[in-house]
N, C-alpha and C positions, 0 to 999 in steps of 0.2 A: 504493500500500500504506500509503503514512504516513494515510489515512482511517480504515485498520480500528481497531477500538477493543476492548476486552473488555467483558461484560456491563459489570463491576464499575464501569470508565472510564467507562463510560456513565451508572450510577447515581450517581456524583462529577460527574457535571454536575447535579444537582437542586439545587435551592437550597431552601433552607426557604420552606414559601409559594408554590411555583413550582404553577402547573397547568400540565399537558401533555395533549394531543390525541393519539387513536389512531387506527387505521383501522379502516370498517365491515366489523365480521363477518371474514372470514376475510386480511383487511389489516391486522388489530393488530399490533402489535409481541407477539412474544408471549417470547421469552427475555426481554424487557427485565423486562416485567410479571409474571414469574412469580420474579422476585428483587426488586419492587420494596420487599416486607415490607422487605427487609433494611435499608432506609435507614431505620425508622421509631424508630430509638432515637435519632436526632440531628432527628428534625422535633417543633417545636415549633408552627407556624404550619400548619394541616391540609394536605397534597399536594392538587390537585384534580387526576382524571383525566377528562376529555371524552371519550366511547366513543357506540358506536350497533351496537348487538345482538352483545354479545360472545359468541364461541363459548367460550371457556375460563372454568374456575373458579380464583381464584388468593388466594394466599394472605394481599394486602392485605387481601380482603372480607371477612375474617373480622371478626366485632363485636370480637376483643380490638384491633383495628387501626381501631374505628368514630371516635376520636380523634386520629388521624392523616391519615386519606385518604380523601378524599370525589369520587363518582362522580354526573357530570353527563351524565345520557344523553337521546340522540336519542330510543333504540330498547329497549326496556326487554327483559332476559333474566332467569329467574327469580332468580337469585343477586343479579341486582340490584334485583328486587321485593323480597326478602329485606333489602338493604342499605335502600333506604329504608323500612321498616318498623323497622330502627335506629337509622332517623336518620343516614345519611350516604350517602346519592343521594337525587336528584331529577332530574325529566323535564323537559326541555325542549322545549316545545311549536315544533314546524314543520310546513311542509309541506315535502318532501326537497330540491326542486330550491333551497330558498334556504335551508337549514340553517345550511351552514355561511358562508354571506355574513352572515345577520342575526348570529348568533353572533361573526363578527368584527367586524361593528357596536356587538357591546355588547364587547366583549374579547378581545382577541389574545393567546391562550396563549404560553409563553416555547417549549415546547418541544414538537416534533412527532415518533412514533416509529409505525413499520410495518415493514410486507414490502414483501418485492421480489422479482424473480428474480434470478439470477444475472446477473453484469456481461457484457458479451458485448466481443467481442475490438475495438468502436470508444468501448470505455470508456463505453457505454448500460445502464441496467438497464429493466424495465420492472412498472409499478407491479403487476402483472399481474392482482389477481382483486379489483382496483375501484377506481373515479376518484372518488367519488362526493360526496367533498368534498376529498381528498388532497391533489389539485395545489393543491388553492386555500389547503389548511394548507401546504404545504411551503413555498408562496411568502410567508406571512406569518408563520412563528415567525420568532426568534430562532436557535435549534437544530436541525438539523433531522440526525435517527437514521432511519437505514434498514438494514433485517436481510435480508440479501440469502444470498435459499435457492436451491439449485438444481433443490430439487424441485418449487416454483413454477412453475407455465407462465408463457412468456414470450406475452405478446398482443398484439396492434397499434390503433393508434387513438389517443387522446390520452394515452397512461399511459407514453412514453419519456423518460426524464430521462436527461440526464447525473451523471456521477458528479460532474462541477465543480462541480454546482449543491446538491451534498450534502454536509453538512460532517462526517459521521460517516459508519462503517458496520458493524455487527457480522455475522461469518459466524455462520448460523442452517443447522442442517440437521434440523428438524422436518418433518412431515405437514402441506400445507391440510386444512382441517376437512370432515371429510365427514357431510354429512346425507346420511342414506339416505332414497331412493324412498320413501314412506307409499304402502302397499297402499291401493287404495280399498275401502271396504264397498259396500252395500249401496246404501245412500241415497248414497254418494260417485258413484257409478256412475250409479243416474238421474238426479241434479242434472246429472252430468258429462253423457250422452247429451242432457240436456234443453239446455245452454249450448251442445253440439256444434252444434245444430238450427239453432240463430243466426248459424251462422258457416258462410260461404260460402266456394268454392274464390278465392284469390286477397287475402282479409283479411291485416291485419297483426294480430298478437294480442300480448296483455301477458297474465303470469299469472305466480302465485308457488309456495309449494311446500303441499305437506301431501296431504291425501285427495283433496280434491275440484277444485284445480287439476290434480294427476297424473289424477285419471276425467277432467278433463278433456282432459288429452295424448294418453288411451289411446284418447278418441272420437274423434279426430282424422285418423286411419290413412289414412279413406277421401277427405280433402279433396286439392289439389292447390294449388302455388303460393303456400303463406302466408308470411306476411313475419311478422321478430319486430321490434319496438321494444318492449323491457321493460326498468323498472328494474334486473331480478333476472334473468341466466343460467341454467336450471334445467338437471336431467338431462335430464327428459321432453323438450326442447328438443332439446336434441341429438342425440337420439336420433328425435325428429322429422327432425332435419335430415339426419341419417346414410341414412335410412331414404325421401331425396326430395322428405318432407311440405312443409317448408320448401325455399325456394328463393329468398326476394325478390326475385324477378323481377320482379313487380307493385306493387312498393312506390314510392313517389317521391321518395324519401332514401334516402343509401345502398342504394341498389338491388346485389342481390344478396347485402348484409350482413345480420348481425344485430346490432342494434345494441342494447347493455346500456351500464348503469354498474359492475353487479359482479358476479360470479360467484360462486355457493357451491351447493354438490352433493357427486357422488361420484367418485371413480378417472375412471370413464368421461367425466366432462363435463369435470373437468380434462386427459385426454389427449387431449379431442375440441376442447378453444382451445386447446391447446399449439400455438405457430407459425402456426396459423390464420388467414392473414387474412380469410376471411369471418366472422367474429369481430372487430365494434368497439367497445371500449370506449371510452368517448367521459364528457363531464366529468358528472355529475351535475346540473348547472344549467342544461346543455344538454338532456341526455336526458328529464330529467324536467319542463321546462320546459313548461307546456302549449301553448301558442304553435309551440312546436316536434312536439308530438305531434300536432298535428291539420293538418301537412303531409301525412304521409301518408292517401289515403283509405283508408273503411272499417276505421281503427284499433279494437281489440273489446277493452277492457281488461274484465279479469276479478279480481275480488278477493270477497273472503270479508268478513263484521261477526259484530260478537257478538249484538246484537238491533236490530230494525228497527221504528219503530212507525208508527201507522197513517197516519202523517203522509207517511212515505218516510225519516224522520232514521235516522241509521244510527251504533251508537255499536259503534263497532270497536276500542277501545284499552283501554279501561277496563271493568270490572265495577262499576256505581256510579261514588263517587267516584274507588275505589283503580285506579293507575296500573297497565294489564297488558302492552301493549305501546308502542305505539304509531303515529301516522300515516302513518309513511312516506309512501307514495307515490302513497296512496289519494287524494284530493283530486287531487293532480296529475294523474296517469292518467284518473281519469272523466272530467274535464275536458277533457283533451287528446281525448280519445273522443271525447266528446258535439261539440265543434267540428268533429271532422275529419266529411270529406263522407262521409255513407253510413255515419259508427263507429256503435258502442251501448259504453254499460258497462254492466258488468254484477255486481249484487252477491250472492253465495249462500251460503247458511246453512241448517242444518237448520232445518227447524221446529218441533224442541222440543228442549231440553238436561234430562240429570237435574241437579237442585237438592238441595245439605243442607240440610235446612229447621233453621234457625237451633233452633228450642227442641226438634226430636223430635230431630235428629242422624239421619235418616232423608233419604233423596234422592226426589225425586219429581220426577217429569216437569213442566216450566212452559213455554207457547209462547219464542218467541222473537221473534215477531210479538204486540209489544205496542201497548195503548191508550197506553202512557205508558213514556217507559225508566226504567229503575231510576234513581230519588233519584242525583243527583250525576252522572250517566254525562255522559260525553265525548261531544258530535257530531262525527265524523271526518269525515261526508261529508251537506252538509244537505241538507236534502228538493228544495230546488229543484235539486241536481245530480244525486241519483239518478233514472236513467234504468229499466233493468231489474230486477229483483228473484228471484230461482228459489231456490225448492225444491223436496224430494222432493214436492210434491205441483201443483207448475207454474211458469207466466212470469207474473209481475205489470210489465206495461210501462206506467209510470209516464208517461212523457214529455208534456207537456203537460195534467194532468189535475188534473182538482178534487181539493180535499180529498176529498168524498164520493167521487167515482169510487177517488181511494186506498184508499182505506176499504175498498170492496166490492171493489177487484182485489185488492189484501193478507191482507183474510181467505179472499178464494177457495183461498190457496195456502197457508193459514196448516191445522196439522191439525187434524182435524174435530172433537176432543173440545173444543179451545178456539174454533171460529166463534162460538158463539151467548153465548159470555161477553163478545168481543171486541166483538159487533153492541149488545151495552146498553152497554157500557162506553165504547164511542163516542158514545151519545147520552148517557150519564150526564152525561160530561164535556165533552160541549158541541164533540166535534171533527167534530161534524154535527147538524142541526135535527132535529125530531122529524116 
């Protein structure tokens, strides 16, 4: 008991100038951070906070606090697109499984704050809904805060500490963050049937959240035997799992698991890894390691870009220059794919988004399957590792092919209004002969 501490006790450990580390997404500290405004009348030297896709809005990020506290993120959420647009965040470029190693290469935060579950009666807690860099900040601050909830599922796999090993702890009795299921549309649904087609009874699959990874859980019903090895725990997942779909029988690691670095979803996926051991959470540098992904055969990682051009480069994080999300785990996963025996990755995006056209203030439909990306855009996943490519209008399988074959599988799938701008616009620019 002499561990527990109160928010306040905990905010009197900051120091002026201190940066502190949180956890990914629904592993933040989140009492700490939602009083941490209150310290900003005695900092004079800016707080720095390390985060990667915070689920909460809190009351440091507000611009009258843009002189105080500054956020260095993995995983960019809008609040903190918002923040660096003030001038007080910035992105840090990784690929997931070495984030936070390269990060302690360049600088070892003072202090480390998250969740936990509840302590259980041999004085264990467990990190429960992600490893994904955790363990590896607990083991290198100075300080290390843990907000131990009972509403937390407790999970199994690499996320059990001791409480020795933790020098604080504040009782937290908040909600994990629930994202809701995104309904698929239209085009979510045939993209989703179109990537089901790729995936046989007995694959291992990686896929994340939104439209068109949920079309593609809901294609899924009729396969048998699939194994998960994903970054990311989804609902759709579990509900797979509940329902047979999954079973990792067939997988060559952790057979009969599913193995993630973090969880985040609804009610139902947190009470479906509550005490679950077919459920491992395992370290982030492991999981996501591609070395390690392409153990298992026939791995089918599945991820989404914001445009694709004719090349195969896939600019998934940014609009242009401006920062929108980020990497994560894209890069790692395809790779992990493409090595293992039998995998594919797989990348999907509609084929055209509406645009505010800068000088009408009117939105208008522009491909997504471009001759060139938008000025400035980020490459998440370059041409030579994209393998598959799907939208609403087919499969462009890239693997082993020319420029010009890109070319003509790309536009085949790209929509019809824009092929014949796309067919000059590559010989324009020379990313094929005449």
């Amino acid at each position: 008991m002499a561990k527990y501490i109160t928010v306040q006790e905990a905010l009197d450990l900051v120091n002026d100038g201190d940066e502190i580390v949180t956890g990914l997404a629904a592993s933040e500290g989140r009492d700490f951070l939602s009083q941490l405004h209150t310290i900003a009348n005695r900092i004079e030297n800016k707080v720095q906070l390390t985060n990667c896709l915070p689920m909460v809005d809190y009351e440091f990020q507000k611009a009258e606090y843009a002189n105080k506290f500054f956020v260095n993120g993995w995983f960019y959420s809008p609040t903190i697109r918002k923040m660096h647009k003030q001038g007080n965040a910035s992105f840090i470029p990784n690929n997931l499984h070495i984030a936070g190693s390269r990060r302690l290469d360049y600088r070892v935060p003072r202090i480390y704050i998250g969740s936990c579950s509840a302590v259980d009666e041999h004085g264990y807690i467990s990190l429960s809904c992600g490893n994904t860099y955790e363990k590896e900040m607990l083991e290198a601050v100075e300080i290390t805060i843990l907000e131990t909830n009972p509403n937390f599922p407790r999970t199994f796999g690499d996320v059990q500490v001791h409480v020795d090993e933790i020098d604080y702890l504040i009782e937290a009795d908040y909600q994990p963050p629930i994202i809701p299921s995104a309904e698929p549309n239209e085009k979510d649904l045939v993209i989703g049937r179109l990537i089901a087609d790729l995936i046989n009874d007995g694959d291992c699959i990686q896929l994340g959240i939104g439209g068109i990874p949920n079309a593609v859980a809901k294609s899924l019903y009729d396969k048998k035997d699939l194994g998960i090895h994903t970054e990311m725990l989804t609902s759709e997942m579990a509900r797979l799992a509940k329902a047979g779909v999954i079973t990792g029988n067939r997988k060559q690691q952790q057979i009969g698991q599913m193995t993630t670095t973090f969880i985040l979803g609804d009610e139902e996926l947190y009470e479906f890894v509550d005490n679950n051991p077919s459920v491992a959470v395992l370290a982030g540098s492991w999981v996501n390691n591609p070395h390690n992904i392409k153990i298992n055969d026939n791995q089918i990682s599945i991820n989404t870009t914001i445009e694709v051009d004719l090349t195969g480069q896939c600019a998934s994080e940014s609009i242009g220059s401006i920062q929108y999300s980020g990497t994560g785990g894209q890069a790692d996963t395809s790779r992990g794919a493409t090595y293992s025996k039998g995998g594919k990755s797989i990348i999907a995006l509609y084929s055209t988004a509406n645009v505010r056209n800068k000088e009408t203030g009117e939105r208008e439909m522009k491909s997504k399957i471009v001759s060139q990306l938008t000025p400035g855009a980020i490459v998440s996943l370059q041409r030579q590792d994209t393998d598959y490519v799907v939208t609403e209008y087919g499969v462009a399988h890239l693997r082993g092919k020319t420029v010009a074959e890109r070319v003509e599988s790309l536009i085949e799938i790209a929509h019809p209004n824009f092929k014949e701008e796309l067919r000059k616009e590559a010989l324009e620019f020379g990313i094929i002969g005449k």
